[in-house]
C-alpha positions as a printed Julia matrix, in Angstrom:
239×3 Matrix{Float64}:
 88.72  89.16   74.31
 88.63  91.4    77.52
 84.84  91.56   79.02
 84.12  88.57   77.4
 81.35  86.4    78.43
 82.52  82.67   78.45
 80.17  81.85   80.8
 78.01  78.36   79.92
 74.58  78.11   79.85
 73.4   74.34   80.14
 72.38  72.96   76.87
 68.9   70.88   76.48
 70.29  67.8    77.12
 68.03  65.06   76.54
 68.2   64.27   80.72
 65.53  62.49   82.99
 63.93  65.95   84.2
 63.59  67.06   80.94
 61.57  63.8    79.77
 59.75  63.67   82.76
 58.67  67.59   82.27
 58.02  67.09   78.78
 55.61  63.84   78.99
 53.78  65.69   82.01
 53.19  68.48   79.66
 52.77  67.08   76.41
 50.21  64.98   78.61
 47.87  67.59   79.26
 48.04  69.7    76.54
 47.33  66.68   74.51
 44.46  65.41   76.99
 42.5   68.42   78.27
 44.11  67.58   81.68
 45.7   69.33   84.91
 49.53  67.61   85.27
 51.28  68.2    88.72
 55.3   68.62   88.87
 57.05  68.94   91.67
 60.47  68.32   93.21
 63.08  70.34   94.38
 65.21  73.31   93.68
 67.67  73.67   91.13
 66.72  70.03   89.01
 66.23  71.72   85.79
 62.1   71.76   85.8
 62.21  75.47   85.0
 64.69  75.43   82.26
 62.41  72.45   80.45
 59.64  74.22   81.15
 60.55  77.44   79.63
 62.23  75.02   76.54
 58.98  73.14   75.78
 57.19  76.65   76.2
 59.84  77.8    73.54
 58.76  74.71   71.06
 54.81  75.16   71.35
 52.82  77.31   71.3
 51.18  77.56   75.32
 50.93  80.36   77.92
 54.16  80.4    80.09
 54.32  82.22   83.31
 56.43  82.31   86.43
 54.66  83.08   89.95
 56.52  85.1    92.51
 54.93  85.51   96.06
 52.37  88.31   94.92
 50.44  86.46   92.62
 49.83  83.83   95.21
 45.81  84.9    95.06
 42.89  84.29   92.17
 43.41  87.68   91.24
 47.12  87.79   91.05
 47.4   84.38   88.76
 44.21  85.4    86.87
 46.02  88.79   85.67
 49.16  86.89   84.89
 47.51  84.56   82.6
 45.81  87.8    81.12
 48.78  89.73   80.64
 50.42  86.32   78.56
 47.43  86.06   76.45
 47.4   90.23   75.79
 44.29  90.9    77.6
 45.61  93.32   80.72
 41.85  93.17   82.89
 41.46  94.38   85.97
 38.34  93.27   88.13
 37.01  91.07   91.13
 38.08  87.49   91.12
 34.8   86.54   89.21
 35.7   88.88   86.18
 38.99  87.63   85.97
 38.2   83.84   85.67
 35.12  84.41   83.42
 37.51  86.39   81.02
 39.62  83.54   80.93
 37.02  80.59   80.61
 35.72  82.6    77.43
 39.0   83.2    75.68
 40.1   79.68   76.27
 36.71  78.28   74.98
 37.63  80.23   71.63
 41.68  79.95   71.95
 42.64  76.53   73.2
 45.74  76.66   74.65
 48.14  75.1    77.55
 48.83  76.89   80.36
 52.28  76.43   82.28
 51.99  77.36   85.81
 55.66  77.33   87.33
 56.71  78.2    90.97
 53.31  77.14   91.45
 54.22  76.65   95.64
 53.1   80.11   95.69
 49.33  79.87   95.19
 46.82  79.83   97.71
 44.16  77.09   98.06
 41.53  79.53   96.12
 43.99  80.35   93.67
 44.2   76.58   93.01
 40.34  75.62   93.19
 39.82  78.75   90.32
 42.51  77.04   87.89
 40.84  73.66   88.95
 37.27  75.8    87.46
 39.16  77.09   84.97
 40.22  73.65   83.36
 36.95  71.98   83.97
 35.26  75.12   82.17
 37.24  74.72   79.08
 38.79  71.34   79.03
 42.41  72.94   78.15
 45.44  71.25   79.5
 47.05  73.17   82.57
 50.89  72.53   84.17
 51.38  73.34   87.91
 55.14  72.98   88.68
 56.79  73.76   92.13
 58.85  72.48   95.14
 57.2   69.69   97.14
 55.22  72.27   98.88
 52.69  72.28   95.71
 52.07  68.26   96.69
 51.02  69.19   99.78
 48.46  71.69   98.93
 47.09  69.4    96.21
 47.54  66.58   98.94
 46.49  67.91  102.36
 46.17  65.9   104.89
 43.94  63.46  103.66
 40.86  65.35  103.93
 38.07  65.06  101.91
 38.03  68.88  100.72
 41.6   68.52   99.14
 40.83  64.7    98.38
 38.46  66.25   95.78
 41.09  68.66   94.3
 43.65  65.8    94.41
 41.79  63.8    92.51
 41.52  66.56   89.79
 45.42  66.01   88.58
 45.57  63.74   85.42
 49.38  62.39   86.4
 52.35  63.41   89.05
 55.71  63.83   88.06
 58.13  63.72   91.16
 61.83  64.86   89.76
 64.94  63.48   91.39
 68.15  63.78   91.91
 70.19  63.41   88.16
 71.7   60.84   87.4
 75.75  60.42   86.21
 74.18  59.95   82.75
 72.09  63.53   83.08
 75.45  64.81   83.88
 77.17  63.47   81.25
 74.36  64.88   78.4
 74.46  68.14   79.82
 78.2   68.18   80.14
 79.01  66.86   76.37
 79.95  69.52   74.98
 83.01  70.07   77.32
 84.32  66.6    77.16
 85.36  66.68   80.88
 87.3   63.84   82.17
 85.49  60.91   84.29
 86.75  62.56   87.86
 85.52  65.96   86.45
 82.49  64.06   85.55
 82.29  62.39   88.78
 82.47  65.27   91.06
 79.85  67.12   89.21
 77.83  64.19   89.94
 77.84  64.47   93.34
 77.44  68.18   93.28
 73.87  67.4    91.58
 72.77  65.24   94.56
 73.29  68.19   97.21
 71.28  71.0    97.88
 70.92  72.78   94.39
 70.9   70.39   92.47
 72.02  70.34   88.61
 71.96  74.87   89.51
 74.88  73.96   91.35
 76.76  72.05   89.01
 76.57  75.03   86.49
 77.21  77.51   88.93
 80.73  75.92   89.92
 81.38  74.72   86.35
 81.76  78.13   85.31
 83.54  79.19   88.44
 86.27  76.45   87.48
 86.15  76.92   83.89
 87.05  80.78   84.79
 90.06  79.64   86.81
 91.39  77.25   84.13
 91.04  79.94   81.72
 92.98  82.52   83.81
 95.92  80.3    84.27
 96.06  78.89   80.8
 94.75  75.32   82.18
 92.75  72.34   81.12
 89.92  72.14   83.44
 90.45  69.3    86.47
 88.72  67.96   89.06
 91.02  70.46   91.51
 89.79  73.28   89.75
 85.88  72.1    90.38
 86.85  71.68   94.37
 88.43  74.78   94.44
 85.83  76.69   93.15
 83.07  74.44   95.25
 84.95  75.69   98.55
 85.36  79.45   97.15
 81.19  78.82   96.25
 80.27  77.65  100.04
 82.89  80.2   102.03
 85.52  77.51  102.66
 88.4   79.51  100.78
């Protein structure tokens, strides 16, 4: 059908990530704790985030750059609960503490690289105000803010995170669960494989999956491993 949209969207395969995510989560909902994830880009944490979101019932948001300060993550959480405040960075966190105390509920903190050390020590108040479970998920940079440099100020705050959850590079078996549906051949499978240990990750994968699945399609083709390498060098500029 002309303008059709036959582009995939990766399934939730039952991969390491998305365990890893989901015990770190379950974890401090569960416990009344603060769980740190972190790894890099494009390694599914956000899409297993956003699917456990989906499957109970917690507060979900996604930082950009401007909410790096108390104020900007303290009116996110707001706006997710439906209580739009505006106020100092005092108000804000009090507001918070109060509705939690009444409304138990996990908060999901993702692209969490953005905050600032404040930002950080106020969700660190937050939690030990209420006792209610609280994700932080981001690139490595969010380990080194919790981490420092071994000082005792951010010894303190490290100290504060219930467990650590570094994600890794997948695994041929992550690519074959998210892949399943497709039944791609073992070179397909391969090459995918080592897509998802370059930059980008399992992002990558999906991004020049489609690309080759678009090509096949065109030409009246079953998808091959030539159609995943052409599309990888139209992808980085080499075609």
């Amino acid at each position: 059908m002309k303008g059709e949209n036959t582009m995939i969207r990766p399934p939730a395969a039952q991969t390491n990530c998305m365990r890893e995510v989901y015990f770190a989560a379950h974890y401090a909902q569960s416990c009344g704790d603060i769980s740190l994830i972190y790894g890099e880009a494009g390694l599914g944490k956000t899409f297993s985030l956003r699917q456990y979101a989906r499957e109970n019932n917690v507060i979900y948001i996604e930082l950009r750059d401007c909410d790096k300060s108390t104020k900007g993550v303290c009116e996110r959480i707001l706006e997710a609960i439906g209580k739009s405040r505006r106020g100092n960075d005092r108000a804000l966190v009090n507001i918070i503490i109060d509705h939690l105390r009444e409304h138990p509920k996990l908060i999901i903190i993702d692209e969490a690289q953005h905050l600032l050390l404040k930002a950080i020590e106020n969700l660190r108040a937050i939690n030990d105000a209420t006792e209610t479970g609280m994700v932080l998920c981001g690139n490595p940079t969010v380990y080194d803010q919790m981490h420092g440099r071994g000082q005792a100020h951010f010894a303190q705050l490290y100290s504060r995170i219930g467990i650590r959850r570094c994600i890794v590079s997948p695994e041929m078996e992550d690519i074959q669960a998210i892949f399943a549906p497709y039944d791609l051949n073992g070179d397909c499978l391969r090459f995918l494989h080592s897509l998802g240990l370059q930059w980008g990750g399992i992002r990558n994968c999906i991004k020049i999956f489609n690309m080759a699945q678009e090509m096949a399609q065109k030409y009246g083709e079953p998808l091959s491993v030539g159609h995943l390498e052409t599309a990888h060098d139209l992808r980085n500029g080499n075609q």
